[in-house]
N, C-alpha and C positions, 0 to 999 in steps of 0.2 A: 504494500500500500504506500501510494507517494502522500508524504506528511505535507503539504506544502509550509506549514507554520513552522516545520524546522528547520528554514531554509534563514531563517533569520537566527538563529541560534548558532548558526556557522562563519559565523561571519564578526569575530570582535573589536574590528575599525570603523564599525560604525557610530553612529548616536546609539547612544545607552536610553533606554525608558525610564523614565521617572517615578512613573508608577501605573495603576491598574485600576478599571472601574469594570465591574459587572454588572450589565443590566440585563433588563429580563425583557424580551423583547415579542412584543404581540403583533400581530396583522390581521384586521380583515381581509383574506383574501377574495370571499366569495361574498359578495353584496344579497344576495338571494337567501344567504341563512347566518345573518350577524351575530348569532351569537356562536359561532364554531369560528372562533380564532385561533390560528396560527401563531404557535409562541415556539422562543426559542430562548436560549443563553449564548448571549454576545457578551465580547471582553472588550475595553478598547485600552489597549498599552499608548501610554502621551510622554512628551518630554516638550518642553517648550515653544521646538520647532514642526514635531510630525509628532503623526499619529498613524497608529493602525488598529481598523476593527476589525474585528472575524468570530467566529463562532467559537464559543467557550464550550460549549457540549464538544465539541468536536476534538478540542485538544483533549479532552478527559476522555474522550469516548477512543483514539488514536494511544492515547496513555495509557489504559486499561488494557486493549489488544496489544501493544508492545510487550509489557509488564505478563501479560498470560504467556505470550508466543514464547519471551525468555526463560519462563519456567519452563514451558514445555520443553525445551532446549537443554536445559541444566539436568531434567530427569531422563528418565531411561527410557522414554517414548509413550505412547500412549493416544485418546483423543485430548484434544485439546479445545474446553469448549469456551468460545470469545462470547456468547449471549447471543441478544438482538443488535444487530447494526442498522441503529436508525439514520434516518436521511439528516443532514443538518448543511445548512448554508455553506457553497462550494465557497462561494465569493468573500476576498478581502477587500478591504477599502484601506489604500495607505495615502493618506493625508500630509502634504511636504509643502509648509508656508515659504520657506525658502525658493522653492522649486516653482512656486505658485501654482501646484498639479494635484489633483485627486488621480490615483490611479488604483483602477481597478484589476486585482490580480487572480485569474481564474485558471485553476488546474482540468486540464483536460485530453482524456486517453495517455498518459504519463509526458505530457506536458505543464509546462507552465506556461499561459500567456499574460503579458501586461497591456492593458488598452488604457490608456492615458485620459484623461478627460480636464476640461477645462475650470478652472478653479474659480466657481462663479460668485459672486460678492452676493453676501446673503445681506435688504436692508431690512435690518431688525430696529424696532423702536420700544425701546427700554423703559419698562415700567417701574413706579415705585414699590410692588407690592414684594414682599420679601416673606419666606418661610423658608423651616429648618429642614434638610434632609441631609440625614446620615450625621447628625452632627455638624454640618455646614450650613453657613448662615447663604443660603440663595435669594437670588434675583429674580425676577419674571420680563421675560422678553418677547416677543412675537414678531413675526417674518415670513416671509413667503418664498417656497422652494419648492423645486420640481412640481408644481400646480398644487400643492398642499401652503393652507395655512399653518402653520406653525408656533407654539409656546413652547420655552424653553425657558429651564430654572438654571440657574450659572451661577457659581462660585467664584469670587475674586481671588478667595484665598488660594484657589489656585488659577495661578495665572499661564495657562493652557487653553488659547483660543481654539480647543477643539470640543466636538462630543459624538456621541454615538454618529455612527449611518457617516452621512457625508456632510453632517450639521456643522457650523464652524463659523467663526468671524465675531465674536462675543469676547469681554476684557476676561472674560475667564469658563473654566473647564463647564461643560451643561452635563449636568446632575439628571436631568428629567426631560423629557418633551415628550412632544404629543400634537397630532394633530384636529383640525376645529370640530371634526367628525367623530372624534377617537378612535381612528383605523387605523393606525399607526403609533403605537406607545414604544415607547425606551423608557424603562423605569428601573433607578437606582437600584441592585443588591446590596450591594459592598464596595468600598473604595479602600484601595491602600496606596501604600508609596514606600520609599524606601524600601524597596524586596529586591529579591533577583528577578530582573525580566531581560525580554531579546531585544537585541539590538534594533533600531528602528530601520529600516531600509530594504529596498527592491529587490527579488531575488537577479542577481549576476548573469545567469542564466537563461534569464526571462525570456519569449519569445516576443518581441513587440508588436501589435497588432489594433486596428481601431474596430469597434463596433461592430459596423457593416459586416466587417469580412469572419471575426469573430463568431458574428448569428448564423452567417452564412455556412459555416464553415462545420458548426451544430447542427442546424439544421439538416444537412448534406446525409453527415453521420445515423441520424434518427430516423432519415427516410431509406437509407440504404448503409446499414451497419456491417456487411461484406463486402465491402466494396471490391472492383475485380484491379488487378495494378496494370490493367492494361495489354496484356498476355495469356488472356484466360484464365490463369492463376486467382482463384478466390482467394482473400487475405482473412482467416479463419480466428487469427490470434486478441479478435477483438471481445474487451467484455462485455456484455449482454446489459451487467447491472449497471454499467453507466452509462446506456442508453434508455433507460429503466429511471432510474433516478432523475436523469433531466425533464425526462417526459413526465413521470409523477410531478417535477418541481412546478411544472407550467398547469396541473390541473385544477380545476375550479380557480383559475385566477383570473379574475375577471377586472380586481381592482388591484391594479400593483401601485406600489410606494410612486416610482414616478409617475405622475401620469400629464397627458400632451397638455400643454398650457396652448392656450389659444387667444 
């Protein structure tokens, strides 16, 4: 199994993280039955200049199957049973204020690709209303992104213009948001700082890629997953579950987090 979040742990020249927020993160996907949200655990590792989000289930759930695969390894053989392997968000978002880029890092058939995207100025107008979470004194903000309105709670105390998802541009770290609907929540677990975390930066390796060619390129996969190389030769070595996965990830989504602003 390609880790892709340990591609950051190999790497000690880069920016160090600062620290770690977990939130728990919900979605309507399917506007036709509201109350069947889509929830998940996202991490977002910050340090002053970047950030990156990704799925927290997914590092513990990749942890657990390492940690089993090496016991089975250490004994004298046997099965070896890893549980259920649930589906959980392929996609990272690494956030680089320096760079002025959002980019989005997506592992696919034992690649990695990065599709770059443009680091759009979010105008948020800053409220007086303030409440506590997690111990931090927050702010209330509101703004508009990707055709969603937006509130967002923000800490000064730490002063990390970033927050979950691709939320960002605030004097400091966003604790909470949510949009005017409530289809979309990011809601604080736990925050820490000062730990051990991964270095913040791109995997080296990356393939670079925009959008377009990216969907296209899934797309292609999902309607024909043997593909032939030209030779009559079927290419047989493809797996099944991560044309399985993709296709589950798009079902009853009817409302996704972006959606077309007009």
């Amino acid at each position: 199994m390609c880790l892709a979040f340990v591609y950051y742990f190999n790497n000690q020249n880069k920016d160090k993280a600062l620290g770690k927020i977990v939130f728990s993160f919900e979605h309507m996907r399917d506007t036709s039955m509201p109350n069947r949200l889509y929830n998940e655990e996202m991490v977002l590792f910050f340090n002053n200049s970047s950030a990156l989000y990704q799925s927290n289930a997914a590092i513990e759930q990749d942890s657990l199957i390492q940690t089993k695969t090496l016991e089975g390894q250490t004994t004298d053989g046997g099965v070896i049973n890893l549980g259920v392997y649930h589906y959980t968000t392929p996609e990272m978002i690494f956030t680089d204020k320096n760079a002025k880029g959002v980019f989005s890092i997506m592992p696919f058939q034992n690649n990695t690709f990065i599709i770059k995207q443009s680091f759009e100025n979010i105008s948020w107008q800053i409220d007086t209303a303030m409440r506590n979470i997690k111990g931090y004194l927050c702010q209330k903000a509101t703004g508009k992104y990707k055709g969603r309105i937006y509130t967002a709670w923000f800490t000064t105390d730490i002063p990390a213009s970033f927050g979950p998802w691709k939320l960002h541009g605030l004097p400091g770290l966003i604790l909470e948001a949510y949009d005017a609907k409530k289809q979309v929540l990011f809601l604080c677990k736990n925050i820490e700082t000062g730990g051990q975390y991964p270095p913040l930066s791109l995997p080296e390796y990356g393939v670079k890629t925009n959008k377009q060619d990216f969907d296209k390129m899934v797309n292609a996969f999902k309607n024909n997953p043997f593909p032939s190389n030209g030779d009559g030769i079927e290419i047989t070595d493809v797996k099944l579950t991560s044309s399985s996965v993709y296709k589950n990830a798009k079902t009853f989504n009817n409302n996704p987090i972006e959606l077309d602003e007009k």
